[in-house]
VODREN-150946 format. One record per residue: residue number from 1; x, y, z of N, C-alpha, C, O, CB in turn. Coordinates in Angstrom, 2 decimals. Glycine has a CB too. Example, Ala and Ser with C-alpha at 12.3 -4.5 7.8 and 13.67 -1.06 7.14 Angstrom:
# residues 2
NODE   pos      n.xx      n.yy      n.zz     ca.xx     ca.yy     ca.zz      c.xx      c.yy      c.zz      o.xx      o.yy      o.zz     cb.xx     cb.yy     cb.zz
NODE     1     13.19     -5.69      7.80     12.30     -4.50      7.80     13.20     -3.30      7.80     14.24     -3.32      8.46     11.31     -4.47      9.05
NODE     2     12.85     -2.25      7.08     13.67     -1.06      7.14     12.90      0.03      7.87     13.41      1.14      8.04     14.08     -0.60      5.72
This chain:
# residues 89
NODE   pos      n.xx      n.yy      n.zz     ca.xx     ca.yy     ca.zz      c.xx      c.yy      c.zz      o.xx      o.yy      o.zz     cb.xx     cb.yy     cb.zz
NODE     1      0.85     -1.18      0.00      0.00      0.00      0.00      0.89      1.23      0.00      1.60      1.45      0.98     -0.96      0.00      1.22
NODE     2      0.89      1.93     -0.93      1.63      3.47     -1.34      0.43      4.82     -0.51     -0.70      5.08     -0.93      1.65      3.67     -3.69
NODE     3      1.00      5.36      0.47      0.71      6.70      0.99      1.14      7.67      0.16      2.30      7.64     -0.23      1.26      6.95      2.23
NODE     4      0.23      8.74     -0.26      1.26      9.60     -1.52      0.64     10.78     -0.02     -0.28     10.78      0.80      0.55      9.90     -4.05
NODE     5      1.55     11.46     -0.29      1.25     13.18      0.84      1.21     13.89     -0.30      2.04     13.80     -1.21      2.71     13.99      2.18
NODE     6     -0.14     14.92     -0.28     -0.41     15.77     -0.81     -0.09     17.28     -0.31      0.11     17.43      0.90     -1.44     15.46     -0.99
NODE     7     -0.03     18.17     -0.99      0.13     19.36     -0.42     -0.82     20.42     -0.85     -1.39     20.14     -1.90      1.38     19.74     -0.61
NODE     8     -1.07     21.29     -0.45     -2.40     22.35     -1.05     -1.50     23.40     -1.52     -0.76     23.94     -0.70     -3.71     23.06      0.23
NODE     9     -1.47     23.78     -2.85     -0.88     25.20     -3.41     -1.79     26.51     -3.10     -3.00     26.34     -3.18     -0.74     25.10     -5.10
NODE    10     -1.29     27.92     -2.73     -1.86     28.53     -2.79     -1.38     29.26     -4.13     -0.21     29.13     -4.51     -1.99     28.94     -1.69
NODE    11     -2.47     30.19     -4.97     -2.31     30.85     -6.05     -0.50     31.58     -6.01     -0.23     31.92     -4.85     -3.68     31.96     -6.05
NODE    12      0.21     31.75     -6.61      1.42     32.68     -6.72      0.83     34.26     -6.64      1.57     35.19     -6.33      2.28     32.38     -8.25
NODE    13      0.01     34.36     -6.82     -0.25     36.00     -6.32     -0.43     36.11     -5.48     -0.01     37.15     -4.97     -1.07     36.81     -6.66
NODE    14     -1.23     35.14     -4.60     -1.79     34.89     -3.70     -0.34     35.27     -2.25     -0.26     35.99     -1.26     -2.46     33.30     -4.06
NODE    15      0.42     34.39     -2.88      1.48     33.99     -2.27      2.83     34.64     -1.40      3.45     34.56     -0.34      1.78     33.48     -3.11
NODE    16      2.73     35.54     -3.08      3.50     36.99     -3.58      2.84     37.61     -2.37      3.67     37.90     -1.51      3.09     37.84     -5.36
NODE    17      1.71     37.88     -2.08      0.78     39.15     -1.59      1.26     39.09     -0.07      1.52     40.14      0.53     -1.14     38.93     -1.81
NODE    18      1.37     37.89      0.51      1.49     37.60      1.75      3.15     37.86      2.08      3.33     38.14      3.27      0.90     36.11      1.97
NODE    19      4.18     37.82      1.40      5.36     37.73      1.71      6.09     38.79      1.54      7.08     39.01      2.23      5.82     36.86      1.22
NODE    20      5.48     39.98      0.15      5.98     40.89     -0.19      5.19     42.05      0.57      4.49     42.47     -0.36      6.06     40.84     -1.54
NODE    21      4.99     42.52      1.24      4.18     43.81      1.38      5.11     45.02      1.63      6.09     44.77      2.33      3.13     43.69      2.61
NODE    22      5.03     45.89      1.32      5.97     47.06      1.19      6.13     47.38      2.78      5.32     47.53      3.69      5.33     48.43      0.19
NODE    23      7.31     47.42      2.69      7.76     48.48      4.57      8.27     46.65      5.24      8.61     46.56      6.42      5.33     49.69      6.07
NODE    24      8.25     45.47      4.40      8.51     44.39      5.28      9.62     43.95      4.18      9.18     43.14      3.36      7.13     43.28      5.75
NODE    25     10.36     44.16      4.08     11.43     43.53      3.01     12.85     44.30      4.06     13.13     45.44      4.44     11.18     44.30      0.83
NODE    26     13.43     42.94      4.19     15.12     43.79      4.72     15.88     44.24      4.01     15.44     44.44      2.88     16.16     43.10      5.33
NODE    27     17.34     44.62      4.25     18.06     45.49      3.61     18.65     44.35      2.22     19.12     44.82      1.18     19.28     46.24      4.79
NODE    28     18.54     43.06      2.43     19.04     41.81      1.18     17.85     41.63      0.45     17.63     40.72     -0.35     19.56     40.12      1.77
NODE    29     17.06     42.58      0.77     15.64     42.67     -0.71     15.02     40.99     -0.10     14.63     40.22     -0.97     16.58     42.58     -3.30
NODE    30     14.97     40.62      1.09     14.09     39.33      1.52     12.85     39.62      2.10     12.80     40.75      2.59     14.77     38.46      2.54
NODE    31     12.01     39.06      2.19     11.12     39.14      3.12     11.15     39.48      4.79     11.40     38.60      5.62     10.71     38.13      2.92
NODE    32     10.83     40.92      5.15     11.27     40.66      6.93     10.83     39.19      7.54     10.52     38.18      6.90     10.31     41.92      8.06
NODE    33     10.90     39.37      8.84     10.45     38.13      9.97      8.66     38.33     10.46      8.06     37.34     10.88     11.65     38.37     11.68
NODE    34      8.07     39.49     10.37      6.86     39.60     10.28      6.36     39.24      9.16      5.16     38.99      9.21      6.53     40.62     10.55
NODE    35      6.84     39.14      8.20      6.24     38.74      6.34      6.26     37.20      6.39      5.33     36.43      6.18      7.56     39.35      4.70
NODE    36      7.70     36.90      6.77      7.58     35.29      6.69      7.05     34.74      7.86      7.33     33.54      7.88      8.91     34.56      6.47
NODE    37      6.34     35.12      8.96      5.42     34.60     10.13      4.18     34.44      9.55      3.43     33.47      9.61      5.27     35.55     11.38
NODE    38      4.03     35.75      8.84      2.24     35.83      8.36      2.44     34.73      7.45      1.86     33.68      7.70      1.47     37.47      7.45
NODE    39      3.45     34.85      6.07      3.29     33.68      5.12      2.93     32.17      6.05      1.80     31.67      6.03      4.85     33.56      4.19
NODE    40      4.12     31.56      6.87      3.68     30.69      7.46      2.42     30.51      8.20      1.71     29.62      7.73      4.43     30.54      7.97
NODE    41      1.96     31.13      9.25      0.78     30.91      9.73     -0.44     30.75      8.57     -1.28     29.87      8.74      0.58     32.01     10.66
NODE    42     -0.50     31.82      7.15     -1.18     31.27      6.79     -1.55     30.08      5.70     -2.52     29.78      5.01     -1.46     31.97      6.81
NODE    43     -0.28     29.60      5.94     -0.17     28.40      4.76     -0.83     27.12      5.35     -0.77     26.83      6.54      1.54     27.99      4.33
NODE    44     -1.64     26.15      4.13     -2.76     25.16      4.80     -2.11     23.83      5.08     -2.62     22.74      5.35     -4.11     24.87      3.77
NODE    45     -0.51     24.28      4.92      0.31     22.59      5.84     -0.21     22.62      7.09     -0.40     23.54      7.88      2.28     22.50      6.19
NODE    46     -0.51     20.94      7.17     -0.74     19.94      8.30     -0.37     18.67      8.20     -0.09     18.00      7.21     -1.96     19.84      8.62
NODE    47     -0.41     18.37      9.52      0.15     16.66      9.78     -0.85     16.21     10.16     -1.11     16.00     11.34      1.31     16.20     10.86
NODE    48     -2.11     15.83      8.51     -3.06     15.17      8.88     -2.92     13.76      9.46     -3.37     13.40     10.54     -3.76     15.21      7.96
NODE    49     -2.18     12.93      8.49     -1.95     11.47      8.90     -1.70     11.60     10.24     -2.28     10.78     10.96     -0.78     10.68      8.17
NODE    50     -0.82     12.60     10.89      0.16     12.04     12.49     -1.60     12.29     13.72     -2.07     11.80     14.75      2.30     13.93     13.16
NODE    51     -1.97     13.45     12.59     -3.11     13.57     14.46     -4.25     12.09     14.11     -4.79     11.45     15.02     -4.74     15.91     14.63
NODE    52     -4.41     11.78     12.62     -5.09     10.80     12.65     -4.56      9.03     13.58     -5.11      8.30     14.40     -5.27     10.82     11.15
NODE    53     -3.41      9.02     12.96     -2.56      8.23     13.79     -2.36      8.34     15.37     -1.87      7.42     16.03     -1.40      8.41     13.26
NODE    54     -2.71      9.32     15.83     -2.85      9.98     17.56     -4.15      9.33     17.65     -4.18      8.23     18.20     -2.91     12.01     17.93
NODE    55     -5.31      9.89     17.16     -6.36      9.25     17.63     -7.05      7.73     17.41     -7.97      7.11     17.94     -7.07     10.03     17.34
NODE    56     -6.32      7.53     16.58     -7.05      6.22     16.67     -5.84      4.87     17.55     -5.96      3.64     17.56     -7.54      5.77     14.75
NODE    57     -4.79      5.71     18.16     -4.19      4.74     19.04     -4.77      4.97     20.13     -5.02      4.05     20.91     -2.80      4.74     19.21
NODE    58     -5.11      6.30     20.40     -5.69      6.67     21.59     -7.11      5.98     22.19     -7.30      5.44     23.28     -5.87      8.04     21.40
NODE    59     -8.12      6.23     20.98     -9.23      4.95     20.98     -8.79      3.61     21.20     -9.35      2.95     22.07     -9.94      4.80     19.67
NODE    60     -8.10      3.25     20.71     -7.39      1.89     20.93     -6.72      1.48     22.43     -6.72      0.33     22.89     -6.20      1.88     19.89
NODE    61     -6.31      2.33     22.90     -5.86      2.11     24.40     -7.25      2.61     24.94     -7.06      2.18     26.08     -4.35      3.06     25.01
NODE    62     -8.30      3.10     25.00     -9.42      3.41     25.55     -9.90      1.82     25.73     -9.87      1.02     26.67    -10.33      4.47     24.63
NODE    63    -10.48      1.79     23.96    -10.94      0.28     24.01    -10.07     -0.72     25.29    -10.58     -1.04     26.36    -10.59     -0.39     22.30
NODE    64     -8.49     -1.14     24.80     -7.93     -2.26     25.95     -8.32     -1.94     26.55     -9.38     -2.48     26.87     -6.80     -2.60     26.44
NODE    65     -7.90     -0.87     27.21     -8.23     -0.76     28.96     -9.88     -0.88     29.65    -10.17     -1.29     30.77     -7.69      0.92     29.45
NODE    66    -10.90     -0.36     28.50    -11.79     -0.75     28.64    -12.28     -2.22     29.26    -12.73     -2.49     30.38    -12.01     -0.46     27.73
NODE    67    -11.98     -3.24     27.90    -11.71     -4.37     27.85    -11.11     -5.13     29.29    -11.45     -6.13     29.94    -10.90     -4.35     26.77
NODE    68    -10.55     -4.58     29.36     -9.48     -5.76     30.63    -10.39     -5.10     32.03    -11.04     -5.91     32.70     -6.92     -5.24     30.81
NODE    69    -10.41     -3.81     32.38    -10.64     -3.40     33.56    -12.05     -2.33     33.78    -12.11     -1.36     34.53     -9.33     -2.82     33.94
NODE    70    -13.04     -2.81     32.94    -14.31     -2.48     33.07    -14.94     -2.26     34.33    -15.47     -1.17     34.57    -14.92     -3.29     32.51
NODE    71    -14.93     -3.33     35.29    -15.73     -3.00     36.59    -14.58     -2.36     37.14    -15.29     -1.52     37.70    -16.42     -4.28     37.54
NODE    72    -13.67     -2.09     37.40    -12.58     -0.98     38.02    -12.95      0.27     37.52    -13.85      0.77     38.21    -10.99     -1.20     37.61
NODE    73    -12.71      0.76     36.87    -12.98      1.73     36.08    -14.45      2.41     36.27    -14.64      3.62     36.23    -12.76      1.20     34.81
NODE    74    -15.49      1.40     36.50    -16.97      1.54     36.31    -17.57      2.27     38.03    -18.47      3.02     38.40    -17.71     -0.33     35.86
NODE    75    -16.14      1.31     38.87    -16.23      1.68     40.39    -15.81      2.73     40.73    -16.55      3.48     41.37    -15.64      0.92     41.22
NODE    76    -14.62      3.08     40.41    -13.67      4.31     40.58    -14.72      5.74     40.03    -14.61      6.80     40.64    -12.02      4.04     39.42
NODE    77    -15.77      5.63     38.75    -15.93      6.93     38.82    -17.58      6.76     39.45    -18.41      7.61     39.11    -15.60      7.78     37.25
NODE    78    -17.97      5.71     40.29    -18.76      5.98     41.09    -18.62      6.28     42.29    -19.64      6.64     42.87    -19.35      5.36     41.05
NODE    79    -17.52      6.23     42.95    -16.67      6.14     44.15    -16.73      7.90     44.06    -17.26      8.66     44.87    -14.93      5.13     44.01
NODE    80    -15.97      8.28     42.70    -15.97      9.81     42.88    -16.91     10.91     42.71    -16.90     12.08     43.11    -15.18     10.18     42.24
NODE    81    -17.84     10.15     41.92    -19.42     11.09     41.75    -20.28     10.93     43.21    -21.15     11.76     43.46    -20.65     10.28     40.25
NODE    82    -19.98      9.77     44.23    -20.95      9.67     45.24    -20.94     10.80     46.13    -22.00     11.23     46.58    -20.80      8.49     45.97
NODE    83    -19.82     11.32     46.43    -19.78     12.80     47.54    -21.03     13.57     46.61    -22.13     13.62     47.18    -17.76     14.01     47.57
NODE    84    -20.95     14.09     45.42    -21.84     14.92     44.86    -23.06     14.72     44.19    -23.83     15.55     43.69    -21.30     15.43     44.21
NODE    85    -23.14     13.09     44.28    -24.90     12.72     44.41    -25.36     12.14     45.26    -26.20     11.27     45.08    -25.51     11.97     43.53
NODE    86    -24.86     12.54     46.58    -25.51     12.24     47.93    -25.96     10.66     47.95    -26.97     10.08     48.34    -26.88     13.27     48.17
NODE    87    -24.50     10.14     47.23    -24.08      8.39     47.37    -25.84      8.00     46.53    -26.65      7.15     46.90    -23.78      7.55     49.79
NODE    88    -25.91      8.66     45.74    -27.57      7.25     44.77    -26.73      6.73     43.89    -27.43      6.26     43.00    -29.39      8.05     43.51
NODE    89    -25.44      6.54     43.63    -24.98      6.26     42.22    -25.04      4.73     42.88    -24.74      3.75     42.20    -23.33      7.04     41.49
């Protein structure tokens, strides 16, 4: 199975607009450090795969632990709700 990573282009004017703005260029004709903050913040890179990969291990250790230690688990948060429902749990 081949994962290809995609990336989202934004337009080149688009691009231009965000990096060049007059009064933000240093003395080597670059972009200042406020030009290339804004460019970055608004560019649409993400690490979709890694947060997807976060959550579904995370479900996954929910599930085990579920699994193995159900009535523990089931006791412990009745143990701690009883002070504040006057012990009906």
């Amino acid at each position: 199975m081949t994962v290809h990573r995609t990336r989202l282009h934004r337009s080149p004017r688009r691009a231009r607009a965000l990096t060049t703005s007059p009064g933000q260029v240093d003395a080597s004709g670059r972009p200042g450090l406020a030009a290339r903050l804004i460019a970055r913040l608004g560019s649409d890179r993400g690490d979709v795969p890694g947060w997807v990969l976060i959550t579904l291990m995370t479900a996954g250790i929910v599930v085990a632990l579920w699994a193995v230690a159900s009535d523990q688990i089931v006791q412990i948060f009745e143990n701690a709700m009883a002070p504040f429902l006057g012990g009906s749990l």
